[in-house]
Backbone of each chain as nested JSON, in Angstrom:
{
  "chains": [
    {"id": "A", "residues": [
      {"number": 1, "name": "UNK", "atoms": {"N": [90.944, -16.304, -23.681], "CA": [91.099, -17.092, -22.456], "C": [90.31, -18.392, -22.598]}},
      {"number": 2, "name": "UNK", "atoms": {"N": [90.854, -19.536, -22.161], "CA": [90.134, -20.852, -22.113], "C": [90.275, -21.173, -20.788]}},
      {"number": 3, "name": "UNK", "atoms": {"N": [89.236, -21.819, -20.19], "CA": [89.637, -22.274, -18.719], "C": [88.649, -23.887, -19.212]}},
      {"number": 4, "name": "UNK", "atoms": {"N": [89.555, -24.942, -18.285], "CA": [89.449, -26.188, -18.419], "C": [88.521, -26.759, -17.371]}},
      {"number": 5, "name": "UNK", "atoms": {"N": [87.678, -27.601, -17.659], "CA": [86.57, -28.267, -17.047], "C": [87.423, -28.846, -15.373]}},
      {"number": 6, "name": "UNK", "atoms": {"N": [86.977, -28.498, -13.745], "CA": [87.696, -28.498, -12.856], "C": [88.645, -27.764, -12.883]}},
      {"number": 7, "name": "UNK", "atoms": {"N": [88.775, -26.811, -13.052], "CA": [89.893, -25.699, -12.982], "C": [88.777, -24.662, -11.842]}},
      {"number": 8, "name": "UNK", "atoms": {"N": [89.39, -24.192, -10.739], "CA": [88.754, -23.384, -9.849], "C": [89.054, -21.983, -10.305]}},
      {"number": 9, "name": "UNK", "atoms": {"N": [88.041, -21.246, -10.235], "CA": [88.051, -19.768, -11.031], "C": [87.315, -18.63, -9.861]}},
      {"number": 10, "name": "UNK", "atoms": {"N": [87.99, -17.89, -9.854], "CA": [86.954, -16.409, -9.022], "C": [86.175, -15.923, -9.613]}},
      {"number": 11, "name": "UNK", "atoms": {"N": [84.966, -15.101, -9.789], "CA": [84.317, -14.608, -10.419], "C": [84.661, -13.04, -9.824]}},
      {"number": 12, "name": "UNK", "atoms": {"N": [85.314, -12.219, -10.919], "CA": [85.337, -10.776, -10.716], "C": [84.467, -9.891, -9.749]}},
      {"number": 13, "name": "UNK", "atoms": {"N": [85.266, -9.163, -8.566], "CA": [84.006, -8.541, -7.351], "C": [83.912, -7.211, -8.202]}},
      {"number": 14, "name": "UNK", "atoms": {"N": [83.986, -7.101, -9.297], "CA": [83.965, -5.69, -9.709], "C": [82.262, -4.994, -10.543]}},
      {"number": 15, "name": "UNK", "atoms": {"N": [82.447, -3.476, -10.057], "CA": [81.147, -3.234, -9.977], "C": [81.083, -3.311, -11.968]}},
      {"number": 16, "name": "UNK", "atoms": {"N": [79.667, -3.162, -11.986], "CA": [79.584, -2.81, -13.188], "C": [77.874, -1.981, -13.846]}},
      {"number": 17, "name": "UNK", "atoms": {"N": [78.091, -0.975, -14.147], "CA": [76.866, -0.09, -13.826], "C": [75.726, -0.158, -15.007]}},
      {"number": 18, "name": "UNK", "atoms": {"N": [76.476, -1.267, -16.156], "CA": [75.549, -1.358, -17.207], "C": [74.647, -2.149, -17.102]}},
      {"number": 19, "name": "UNK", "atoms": {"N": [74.037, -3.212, -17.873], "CA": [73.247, -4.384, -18.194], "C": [74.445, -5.77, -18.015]}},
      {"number": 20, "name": "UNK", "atoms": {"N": [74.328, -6.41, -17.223], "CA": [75.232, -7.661, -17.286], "C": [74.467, -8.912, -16.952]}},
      {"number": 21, "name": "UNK", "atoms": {"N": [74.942, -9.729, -16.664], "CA": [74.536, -11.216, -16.311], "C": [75.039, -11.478, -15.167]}},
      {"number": 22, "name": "UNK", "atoms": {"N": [76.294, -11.351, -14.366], "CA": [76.711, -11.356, -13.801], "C": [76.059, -11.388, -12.369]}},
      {"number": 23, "name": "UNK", "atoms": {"N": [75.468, -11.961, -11.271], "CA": [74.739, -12.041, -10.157], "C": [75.556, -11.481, -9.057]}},
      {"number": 24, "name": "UNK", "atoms": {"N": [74.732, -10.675, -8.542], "CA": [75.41, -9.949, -7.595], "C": [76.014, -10.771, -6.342]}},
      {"number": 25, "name": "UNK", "atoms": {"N": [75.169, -12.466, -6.015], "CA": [75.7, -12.675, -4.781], "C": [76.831, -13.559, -5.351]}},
      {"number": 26, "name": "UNK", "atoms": {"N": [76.741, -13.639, -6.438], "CA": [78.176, -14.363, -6.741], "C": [80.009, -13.955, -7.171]}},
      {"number": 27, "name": "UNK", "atoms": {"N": [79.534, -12.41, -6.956], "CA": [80.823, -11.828, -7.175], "C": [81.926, -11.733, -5.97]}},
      {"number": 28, "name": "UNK", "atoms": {"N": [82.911, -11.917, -6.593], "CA": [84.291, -12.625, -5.205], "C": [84.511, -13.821, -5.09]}},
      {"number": 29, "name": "UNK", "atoms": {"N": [83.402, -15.153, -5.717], "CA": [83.051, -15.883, -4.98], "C": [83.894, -16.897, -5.832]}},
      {"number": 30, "name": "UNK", "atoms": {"N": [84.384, -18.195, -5.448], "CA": [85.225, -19.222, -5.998], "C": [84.402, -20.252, -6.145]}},
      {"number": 31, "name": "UNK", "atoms": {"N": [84.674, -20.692, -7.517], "CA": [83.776, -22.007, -7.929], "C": [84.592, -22.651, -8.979]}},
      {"number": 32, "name": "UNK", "atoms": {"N": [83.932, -23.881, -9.158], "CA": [84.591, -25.173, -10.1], "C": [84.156, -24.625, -11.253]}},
      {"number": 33, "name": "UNK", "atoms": {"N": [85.485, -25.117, -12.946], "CA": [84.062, -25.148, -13.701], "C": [83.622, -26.291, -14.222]}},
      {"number": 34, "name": "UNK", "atoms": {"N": [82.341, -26.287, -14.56], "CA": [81.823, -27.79, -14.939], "C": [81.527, -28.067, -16.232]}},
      {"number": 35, "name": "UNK", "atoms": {"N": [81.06, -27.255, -17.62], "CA": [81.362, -27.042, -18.423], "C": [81.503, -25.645, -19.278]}},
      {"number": 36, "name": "UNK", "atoms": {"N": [81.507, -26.272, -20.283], "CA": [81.743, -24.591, -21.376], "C": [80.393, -25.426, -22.034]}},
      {"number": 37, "name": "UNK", "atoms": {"N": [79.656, -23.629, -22.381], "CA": [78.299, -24.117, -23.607], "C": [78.674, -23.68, -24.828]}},
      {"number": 38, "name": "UNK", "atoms": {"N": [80.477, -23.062, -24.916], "CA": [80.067, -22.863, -26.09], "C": [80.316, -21.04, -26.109]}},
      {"number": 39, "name": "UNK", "atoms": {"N": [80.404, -20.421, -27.04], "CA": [80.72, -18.983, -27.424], "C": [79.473, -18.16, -27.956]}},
      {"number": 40, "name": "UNK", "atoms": {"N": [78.863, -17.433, -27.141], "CA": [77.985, -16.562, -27.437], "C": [77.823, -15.002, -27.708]}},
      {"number": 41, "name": "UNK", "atoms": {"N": [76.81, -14.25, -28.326], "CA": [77.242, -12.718, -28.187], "C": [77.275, -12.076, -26.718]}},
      {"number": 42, "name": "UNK", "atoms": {"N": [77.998, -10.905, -26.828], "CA": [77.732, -10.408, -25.282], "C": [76.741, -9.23, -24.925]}},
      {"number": 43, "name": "UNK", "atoms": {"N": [75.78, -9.893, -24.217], "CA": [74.608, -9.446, -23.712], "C": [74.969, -8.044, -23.305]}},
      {"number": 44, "name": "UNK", "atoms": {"N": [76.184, -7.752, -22.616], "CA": [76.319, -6.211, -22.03], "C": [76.549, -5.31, -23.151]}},
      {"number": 45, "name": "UNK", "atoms": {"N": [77.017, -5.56, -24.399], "CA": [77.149, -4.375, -25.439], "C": [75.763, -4.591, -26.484]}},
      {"number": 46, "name": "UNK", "atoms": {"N": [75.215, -6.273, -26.487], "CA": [73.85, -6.206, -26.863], "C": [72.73, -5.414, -26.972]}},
      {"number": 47, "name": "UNK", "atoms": {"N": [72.741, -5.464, -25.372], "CA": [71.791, -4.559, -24.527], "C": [71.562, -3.298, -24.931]}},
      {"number": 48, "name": "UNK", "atoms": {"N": [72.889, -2.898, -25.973], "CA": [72.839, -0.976, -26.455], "C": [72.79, -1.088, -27.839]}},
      {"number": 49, "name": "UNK", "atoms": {"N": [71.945, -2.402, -28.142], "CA": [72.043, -1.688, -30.015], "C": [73.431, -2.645, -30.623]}},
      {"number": 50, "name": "UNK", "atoms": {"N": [73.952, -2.898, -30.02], "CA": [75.492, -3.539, -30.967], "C": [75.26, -4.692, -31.128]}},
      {"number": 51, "name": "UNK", "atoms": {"N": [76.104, -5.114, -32.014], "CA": [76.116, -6.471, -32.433], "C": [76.033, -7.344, -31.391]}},
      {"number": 52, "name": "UNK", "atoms": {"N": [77.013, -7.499, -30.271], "CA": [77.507, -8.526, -29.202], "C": [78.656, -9.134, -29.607]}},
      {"number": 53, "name": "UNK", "atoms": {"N": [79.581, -8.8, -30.954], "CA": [80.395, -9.623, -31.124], "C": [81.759, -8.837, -30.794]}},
      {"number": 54, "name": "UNK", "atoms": {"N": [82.898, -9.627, -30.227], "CA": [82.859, -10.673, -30.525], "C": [82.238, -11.579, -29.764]}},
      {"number": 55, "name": "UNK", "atoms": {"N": [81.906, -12.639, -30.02], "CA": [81.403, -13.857, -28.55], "C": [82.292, -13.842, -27.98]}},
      {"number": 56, "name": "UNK", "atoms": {"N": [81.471, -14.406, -26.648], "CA": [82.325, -15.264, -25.259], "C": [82.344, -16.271, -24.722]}},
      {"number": 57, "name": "UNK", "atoms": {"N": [82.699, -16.98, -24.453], "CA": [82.866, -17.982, -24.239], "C": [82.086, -18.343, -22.787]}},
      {"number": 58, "name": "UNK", "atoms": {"N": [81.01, -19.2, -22.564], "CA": [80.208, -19.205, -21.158], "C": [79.769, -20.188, -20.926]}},
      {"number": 59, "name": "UNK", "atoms": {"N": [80.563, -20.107, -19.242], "CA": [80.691, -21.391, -18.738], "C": [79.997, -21.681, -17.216]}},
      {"number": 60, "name": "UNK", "atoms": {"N": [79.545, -23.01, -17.487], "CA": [78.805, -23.075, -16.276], "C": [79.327, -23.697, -14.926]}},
      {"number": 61, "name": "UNK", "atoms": {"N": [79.492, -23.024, -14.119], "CA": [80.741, -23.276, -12.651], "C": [79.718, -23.201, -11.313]}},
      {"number": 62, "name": "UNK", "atoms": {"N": [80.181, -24.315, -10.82], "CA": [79.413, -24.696, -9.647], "C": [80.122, -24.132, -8.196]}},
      {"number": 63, "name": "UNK", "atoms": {"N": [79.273, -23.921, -7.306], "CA": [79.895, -22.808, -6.403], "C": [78.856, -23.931, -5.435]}},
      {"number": 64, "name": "UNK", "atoms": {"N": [80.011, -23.786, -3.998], "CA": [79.26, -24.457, -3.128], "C": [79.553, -24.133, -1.574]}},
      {"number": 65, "name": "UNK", "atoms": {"N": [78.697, -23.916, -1.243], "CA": [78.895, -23.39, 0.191], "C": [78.152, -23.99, 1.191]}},
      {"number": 66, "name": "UNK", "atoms": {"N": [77.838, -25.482, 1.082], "CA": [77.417, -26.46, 1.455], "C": [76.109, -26.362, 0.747]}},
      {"number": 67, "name": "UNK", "atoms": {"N": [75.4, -25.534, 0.16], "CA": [74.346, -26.48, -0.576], "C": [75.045, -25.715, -2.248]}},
      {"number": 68, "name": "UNK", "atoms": {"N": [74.916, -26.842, -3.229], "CA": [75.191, -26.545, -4.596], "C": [75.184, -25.431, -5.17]}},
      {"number": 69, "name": "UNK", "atoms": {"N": [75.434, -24.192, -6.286], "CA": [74.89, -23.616, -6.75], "C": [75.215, -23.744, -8.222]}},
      {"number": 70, "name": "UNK", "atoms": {"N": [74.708, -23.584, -9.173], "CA": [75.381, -23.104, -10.67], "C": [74.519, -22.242, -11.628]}},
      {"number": 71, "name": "UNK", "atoms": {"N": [75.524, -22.151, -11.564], "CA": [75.221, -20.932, -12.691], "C": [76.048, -20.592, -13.905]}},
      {"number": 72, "name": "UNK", "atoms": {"N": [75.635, -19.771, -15.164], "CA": [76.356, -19.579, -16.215], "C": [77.0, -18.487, -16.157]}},
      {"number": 73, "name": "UNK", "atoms": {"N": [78.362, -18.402, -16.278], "CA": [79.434, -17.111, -15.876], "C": [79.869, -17.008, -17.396]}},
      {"number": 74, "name": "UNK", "atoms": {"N": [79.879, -15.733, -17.951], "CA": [80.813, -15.478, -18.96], "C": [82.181, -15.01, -18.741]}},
      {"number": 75, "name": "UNK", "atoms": {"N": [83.097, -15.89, -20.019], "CA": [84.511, -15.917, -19.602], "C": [85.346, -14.389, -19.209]}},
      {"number": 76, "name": "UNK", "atoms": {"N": [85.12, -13.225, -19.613], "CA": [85.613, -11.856, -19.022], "C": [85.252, -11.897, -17.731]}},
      {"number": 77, "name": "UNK", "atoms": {"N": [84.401, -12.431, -16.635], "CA": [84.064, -12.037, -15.47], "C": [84.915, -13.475, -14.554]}},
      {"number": 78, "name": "UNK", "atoms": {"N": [85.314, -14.248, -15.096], "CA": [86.223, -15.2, -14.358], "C": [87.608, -15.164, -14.514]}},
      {"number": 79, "name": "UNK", "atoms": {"N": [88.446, -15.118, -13.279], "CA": [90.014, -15.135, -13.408], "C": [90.227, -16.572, -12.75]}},
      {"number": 80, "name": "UNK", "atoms": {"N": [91.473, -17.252, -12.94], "CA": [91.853, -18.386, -12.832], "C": [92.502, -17.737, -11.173]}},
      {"number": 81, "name": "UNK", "atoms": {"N": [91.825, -19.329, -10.287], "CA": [92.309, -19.214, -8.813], "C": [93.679, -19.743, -9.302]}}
    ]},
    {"id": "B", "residues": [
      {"number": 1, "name": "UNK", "atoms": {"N": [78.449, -3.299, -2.619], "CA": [78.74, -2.843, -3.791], "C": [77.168, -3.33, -4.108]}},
      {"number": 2, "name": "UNK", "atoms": {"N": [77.15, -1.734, -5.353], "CA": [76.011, -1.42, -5.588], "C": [75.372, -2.428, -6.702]}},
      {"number": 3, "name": "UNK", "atoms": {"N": [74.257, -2.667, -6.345], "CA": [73.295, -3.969, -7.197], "C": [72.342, -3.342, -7.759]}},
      {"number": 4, "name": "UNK", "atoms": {"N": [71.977, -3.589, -8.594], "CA": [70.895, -2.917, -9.956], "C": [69.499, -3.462, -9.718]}},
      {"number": 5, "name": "UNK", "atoms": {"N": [68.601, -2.937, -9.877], "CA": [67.137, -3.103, -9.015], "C": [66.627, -4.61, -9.276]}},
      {"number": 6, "name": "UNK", "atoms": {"N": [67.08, -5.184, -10.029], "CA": [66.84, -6.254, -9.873], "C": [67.643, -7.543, -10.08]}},
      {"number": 7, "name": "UNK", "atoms": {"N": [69.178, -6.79, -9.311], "CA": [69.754, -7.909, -8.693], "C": [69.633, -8.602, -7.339]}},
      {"number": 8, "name": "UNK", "atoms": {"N": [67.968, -8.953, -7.316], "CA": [68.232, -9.44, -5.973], "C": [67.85, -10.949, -5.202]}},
      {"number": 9, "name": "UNK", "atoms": {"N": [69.166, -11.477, -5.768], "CA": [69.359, -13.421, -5.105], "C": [69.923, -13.15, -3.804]}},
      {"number": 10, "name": "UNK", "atoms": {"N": [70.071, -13.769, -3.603], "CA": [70.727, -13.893, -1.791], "C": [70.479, -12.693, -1.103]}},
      {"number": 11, "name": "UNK", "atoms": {"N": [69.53, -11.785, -1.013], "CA": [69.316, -10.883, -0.021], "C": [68.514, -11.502, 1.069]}},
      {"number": 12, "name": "UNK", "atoms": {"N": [68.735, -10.921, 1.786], "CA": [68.292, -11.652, 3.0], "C": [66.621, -11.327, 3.047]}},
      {"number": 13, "name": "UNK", "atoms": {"N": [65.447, -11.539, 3.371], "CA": [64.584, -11.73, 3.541], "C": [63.493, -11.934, 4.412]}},
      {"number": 14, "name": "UNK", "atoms": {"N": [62.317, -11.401, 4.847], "CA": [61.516, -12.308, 6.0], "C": [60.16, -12.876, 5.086]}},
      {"number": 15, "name": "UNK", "atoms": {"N": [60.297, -12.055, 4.03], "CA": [58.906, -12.377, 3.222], "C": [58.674, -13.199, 2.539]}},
      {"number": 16, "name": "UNK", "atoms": {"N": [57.617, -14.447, 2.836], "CA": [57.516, -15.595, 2.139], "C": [57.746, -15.595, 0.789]}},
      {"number": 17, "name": "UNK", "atoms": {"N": [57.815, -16.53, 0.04], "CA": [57.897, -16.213, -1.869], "C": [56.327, -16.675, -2.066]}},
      {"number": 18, "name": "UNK", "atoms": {"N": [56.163, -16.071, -2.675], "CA": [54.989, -15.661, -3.181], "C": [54.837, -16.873, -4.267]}},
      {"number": 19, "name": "UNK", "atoms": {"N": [54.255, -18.461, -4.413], "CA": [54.106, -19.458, -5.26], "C": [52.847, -19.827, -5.766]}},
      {"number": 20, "name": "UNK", "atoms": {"N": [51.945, -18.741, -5.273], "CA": [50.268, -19.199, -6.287], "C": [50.5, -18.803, -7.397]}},
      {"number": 21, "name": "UNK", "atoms": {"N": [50.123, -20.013, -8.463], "CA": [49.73, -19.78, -9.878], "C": [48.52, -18.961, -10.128]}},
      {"number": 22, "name": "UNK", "atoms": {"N": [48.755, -18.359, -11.536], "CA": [47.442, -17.963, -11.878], "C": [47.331, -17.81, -13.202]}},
      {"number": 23, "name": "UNK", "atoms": {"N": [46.052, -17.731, -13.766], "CA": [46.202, -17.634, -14.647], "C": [46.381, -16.215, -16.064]}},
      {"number": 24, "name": "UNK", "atoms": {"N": [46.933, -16.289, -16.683], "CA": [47.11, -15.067, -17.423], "C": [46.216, -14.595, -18.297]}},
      {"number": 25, "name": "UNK", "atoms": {"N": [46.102, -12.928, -18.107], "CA": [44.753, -12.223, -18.497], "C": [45.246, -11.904, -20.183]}},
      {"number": 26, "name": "UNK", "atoms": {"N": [44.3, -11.397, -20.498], "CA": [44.467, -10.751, -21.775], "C": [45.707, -10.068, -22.422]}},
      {"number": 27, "name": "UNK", "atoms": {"N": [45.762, -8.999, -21.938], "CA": [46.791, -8.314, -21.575], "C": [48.149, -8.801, -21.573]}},
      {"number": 28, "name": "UNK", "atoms": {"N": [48.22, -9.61, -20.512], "CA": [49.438, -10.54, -20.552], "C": [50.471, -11.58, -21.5]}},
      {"number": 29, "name": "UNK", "atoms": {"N": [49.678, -12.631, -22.016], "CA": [49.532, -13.257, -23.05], "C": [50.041, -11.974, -24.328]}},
      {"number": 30, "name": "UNK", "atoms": {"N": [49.047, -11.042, -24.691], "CA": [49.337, -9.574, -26.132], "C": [50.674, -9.269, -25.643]}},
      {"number": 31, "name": "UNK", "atoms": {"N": [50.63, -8.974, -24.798], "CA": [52.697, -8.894, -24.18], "C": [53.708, -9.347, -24.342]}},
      {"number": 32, "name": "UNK", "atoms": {"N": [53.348, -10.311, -24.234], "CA": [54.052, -11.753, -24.607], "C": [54.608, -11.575, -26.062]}},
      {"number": 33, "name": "UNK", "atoms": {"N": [53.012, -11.644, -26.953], "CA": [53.497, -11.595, -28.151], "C": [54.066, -10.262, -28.595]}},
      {"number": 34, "name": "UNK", "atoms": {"N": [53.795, -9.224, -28.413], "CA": [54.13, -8.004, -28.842], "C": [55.521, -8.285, -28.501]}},
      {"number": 35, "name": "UNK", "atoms": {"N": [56.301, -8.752, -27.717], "CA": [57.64, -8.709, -27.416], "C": [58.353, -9.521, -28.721]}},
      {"number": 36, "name": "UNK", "atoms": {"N": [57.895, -10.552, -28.621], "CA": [58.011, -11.707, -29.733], "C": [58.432, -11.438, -31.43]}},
      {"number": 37, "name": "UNK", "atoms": {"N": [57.081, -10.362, -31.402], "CA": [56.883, -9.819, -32.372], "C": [58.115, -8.644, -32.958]}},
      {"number": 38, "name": "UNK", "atoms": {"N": [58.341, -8.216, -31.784], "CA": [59.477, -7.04, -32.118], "C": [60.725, -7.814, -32.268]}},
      {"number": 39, "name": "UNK", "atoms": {"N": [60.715, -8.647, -31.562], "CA": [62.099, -9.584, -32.1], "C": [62.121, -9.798, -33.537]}},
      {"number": 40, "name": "UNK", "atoms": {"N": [61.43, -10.511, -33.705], "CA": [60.928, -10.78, -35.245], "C": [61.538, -10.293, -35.892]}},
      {"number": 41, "name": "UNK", "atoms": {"N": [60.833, -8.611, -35.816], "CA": [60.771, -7.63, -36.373], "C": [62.407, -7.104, -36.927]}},
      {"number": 42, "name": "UNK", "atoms": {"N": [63.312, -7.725, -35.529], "CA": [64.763, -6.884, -35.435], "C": [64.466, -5.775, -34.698]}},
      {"number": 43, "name": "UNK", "atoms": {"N": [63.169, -5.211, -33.921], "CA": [63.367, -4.014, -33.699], "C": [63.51, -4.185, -32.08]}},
      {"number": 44, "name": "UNK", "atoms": {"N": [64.019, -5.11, -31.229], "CA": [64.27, -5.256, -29.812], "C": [64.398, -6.421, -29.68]}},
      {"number": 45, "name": "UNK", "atoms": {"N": [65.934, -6.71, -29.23], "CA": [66.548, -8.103, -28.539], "C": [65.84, -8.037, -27.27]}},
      {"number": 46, "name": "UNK", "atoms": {"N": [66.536, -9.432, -26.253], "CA": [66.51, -9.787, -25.262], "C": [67.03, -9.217, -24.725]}},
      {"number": 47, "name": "UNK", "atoms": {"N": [68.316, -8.475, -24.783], "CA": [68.802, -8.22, -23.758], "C": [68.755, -6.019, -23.639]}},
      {"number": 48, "name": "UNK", "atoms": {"N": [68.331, -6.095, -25.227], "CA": [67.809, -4.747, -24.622], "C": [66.278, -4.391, -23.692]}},
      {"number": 49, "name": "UNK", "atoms": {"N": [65.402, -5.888, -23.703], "CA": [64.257, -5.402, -23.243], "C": [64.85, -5.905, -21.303]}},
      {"number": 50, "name": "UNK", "atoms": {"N": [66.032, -6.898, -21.725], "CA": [66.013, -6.913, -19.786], "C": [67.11, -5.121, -19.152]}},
      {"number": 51, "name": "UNK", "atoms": {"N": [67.686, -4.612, -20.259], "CA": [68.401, -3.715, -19.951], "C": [67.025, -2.539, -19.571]}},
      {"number": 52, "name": "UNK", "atoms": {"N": [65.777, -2.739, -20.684], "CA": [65.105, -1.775, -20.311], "C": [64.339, -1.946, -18.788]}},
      {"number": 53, "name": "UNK", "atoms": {"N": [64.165, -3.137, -18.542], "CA": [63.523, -3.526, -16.945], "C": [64.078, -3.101, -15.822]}},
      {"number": 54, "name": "UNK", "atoms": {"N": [65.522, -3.239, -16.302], "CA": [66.685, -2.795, -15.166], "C": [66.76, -1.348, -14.825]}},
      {"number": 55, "name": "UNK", "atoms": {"N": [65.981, -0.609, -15.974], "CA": [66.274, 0.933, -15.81], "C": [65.309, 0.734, -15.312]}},
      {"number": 56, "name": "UNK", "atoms": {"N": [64.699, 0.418, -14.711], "CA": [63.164, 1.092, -14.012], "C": [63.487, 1.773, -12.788]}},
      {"number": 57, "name": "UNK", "atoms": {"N": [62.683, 2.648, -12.183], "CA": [63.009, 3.267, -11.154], "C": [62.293, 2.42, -9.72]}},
      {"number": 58, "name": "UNK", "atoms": {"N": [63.342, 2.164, -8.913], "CA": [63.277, 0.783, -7.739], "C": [61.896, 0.379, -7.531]}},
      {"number": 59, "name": "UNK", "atoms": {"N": [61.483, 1.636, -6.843], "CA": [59.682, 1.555, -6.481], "C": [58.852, 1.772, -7.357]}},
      {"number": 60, "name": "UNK", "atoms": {"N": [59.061, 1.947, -8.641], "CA": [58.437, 1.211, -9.554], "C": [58.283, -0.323, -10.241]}},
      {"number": 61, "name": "UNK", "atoms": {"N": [59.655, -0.76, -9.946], "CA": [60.367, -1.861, -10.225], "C": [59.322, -2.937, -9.399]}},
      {"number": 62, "name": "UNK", "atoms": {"N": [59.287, -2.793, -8.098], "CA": [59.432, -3.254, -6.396], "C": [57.947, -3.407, -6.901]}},
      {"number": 63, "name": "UNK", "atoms": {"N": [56.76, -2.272, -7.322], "CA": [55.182, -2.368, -7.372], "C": [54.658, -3.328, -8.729]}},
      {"number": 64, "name": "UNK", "atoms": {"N": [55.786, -3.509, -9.697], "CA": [54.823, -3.642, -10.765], "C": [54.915, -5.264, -10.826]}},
      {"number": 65, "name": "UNK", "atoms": {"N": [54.33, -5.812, -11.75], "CA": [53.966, -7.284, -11.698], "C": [55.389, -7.424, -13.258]}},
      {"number": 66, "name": "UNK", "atoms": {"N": [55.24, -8.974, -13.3], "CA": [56.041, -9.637, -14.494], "C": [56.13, -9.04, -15.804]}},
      {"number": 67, "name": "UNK", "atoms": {"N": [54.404, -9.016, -16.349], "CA": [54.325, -8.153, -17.393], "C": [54.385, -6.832, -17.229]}},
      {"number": 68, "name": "UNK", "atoms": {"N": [53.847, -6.82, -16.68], "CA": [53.729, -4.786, -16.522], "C": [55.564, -3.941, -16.613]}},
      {"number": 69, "name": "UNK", "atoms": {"N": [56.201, -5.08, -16.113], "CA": [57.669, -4.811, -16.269], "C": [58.286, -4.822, -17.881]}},
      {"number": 70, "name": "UNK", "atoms": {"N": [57.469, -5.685, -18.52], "CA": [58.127, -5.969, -19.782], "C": [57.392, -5.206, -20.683]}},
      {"number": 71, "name": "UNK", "atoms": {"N": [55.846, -4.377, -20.403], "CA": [55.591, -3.356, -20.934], "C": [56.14, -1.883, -20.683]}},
      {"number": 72, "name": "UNK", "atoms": {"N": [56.628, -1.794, -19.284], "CA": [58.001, -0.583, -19.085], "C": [58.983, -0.487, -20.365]}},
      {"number": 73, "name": "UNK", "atoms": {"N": [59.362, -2.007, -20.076], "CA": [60.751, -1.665, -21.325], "C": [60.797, -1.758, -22.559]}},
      {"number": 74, "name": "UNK", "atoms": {"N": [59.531, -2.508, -23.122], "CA": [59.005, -1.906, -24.442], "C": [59.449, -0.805, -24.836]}},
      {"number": 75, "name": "UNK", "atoms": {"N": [57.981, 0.376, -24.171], "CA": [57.847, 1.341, -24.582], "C": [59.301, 2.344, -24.491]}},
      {"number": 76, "name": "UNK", "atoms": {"N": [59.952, 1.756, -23.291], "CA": [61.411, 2.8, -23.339], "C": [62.435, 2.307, -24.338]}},
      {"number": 77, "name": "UNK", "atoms": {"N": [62.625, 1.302, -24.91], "CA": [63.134, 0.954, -26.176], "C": [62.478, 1.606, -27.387]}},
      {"number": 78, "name": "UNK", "atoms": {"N": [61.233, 1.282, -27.236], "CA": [61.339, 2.102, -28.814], "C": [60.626, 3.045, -28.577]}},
      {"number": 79, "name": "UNK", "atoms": {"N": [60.885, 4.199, -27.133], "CA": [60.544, 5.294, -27.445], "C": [62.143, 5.797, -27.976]}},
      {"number": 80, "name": "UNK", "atoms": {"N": [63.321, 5.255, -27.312], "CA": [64.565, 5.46, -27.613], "C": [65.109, 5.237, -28.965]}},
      {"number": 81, "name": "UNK", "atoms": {"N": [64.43, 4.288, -29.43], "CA": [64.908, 4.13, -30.778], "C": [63.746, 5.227, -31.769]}},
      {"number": 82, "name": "UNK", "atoms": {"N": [63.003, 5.549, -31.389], "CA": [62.533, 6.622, -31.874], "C": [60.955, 5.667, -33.13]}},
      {"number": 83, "name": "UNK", "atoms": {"N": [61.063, 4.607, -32.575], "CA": [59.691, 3.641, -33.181], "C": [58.446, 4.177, -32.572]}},
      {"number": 84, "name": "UNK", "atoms": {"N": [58.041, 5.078, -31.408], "CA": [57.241, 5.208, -31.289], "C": [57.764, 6.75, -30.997]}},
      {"number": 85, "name": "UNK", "atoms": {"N": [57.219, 7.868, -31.075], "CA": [57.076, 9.132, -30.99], "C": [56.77, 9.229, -29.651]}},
      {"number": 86, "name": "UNK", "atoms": {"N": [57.036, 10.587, -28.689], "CA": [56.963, 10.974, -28.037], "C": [55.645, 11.284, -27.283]}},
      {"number": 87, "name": "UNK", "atoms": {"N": [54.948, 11.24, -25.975], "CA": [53.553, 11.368, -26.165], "C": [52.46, 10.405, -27.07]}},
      {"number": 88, "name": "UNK", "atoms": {"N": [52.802, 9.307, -28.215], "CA": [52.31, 8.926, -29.223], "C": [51.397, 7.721, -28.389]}},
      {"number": 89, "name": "UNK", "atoms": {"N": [51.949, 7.116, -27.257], "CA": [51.043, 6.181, -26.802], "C": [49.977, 6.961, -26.194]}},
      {"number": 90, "name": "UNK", "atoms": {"N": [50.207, 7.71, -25.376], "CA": [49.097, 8.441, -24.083], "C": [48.202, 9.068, -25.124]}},
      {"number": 91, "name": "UNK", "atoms": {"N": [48.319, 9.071, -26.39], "CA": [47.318, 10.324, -27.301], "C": [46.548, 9.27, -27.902]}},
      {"number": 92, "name": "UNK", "atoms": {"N": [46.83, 7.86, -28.026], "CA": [45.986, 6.673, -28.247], "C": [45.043, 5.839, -26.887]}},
      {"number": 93, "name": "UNK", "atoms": {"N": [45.467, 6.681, -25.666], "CA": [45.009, 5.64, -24.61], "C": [43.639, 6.531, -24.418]}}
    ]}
  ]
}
């Protein structure tokens, strides 16, 4: 999956019971994205000993609900609005 | 939907944040590096020592300070990986 710089994205409301990155008040929630940093390992299979690969792709999307927010979302936890 | 003991941004709140500096003891600082060190080592990433913080049990989580958290998940990493033996710290303390 690639999603393009201003492309509006949801961030997945789905639970997840392991180690993630993923912020709890930001799940459901619709935001811009503003950039990509780039393809990294993934911290949730990390977390148990594994490699992290393959990378993901993680991007930083601004969410605003009258005051700013951003944050870094990895690409499995965003679907295209 | 259920949040992991220390997912907690936007909860609602009455209790000021807590912003005095201070400075770091002995203890703290050896923490630091001992973490550092195990990286080094290969014998504990980042994200297994925040996976080990996350297992903490809430009101343990809720009482302990910054470090004292990152000495929790130390020891439960490599008591899990089997780097430190069972009982092996408490028979040195």
């Amino acid at each position: 999956m690639s999603l393009e710089v201003g492309q509006r994205v949801r961030v997945a409301a789905r639970e997840h019971p392991g180690h993630h990155r993923t912020p709890g008040y930001l799940k459901g929630r619709v935001g811009t994205v503003e950039r990509c940093h780039g393809s990294f390992t993934n911290p949730e299979t990390r977390a148990y000993g594994d490699s992290g690969l393959p990378e993901k792709a993680l991007y930083l999307v601004r969410f605003d609900n009258g005051v700013p927010v951003y944050a870094d979302i990895f690409e499995h936890w965003l679907e295209a609005e | 939907m259920d949040r992991a003991v220390h997912d907690t941004g936007g909860r609602p709140t009455t209790e000021p944040i807590d912003r005095t500096e201070h400075e770091l003891e002995d203890w703290e600082v050896l923490t630091d590096a001992l973490a550092a060190a195990l990286a080094s080592a290969g014998l504990m990433n980042v994200d297994e020592m925040r996976r080990g913080i996350e297992s903490m049990p809430r009101a343990e989580y809720e009482r302990a300070s910054y470090y004292e958290r990152w000495l929790f998940s130390i020891e439960t990493i490599l008591a899990e990986k089997g780097v430190l033996a069972p009982g092996e710290l408490e028979a040195r303390l």
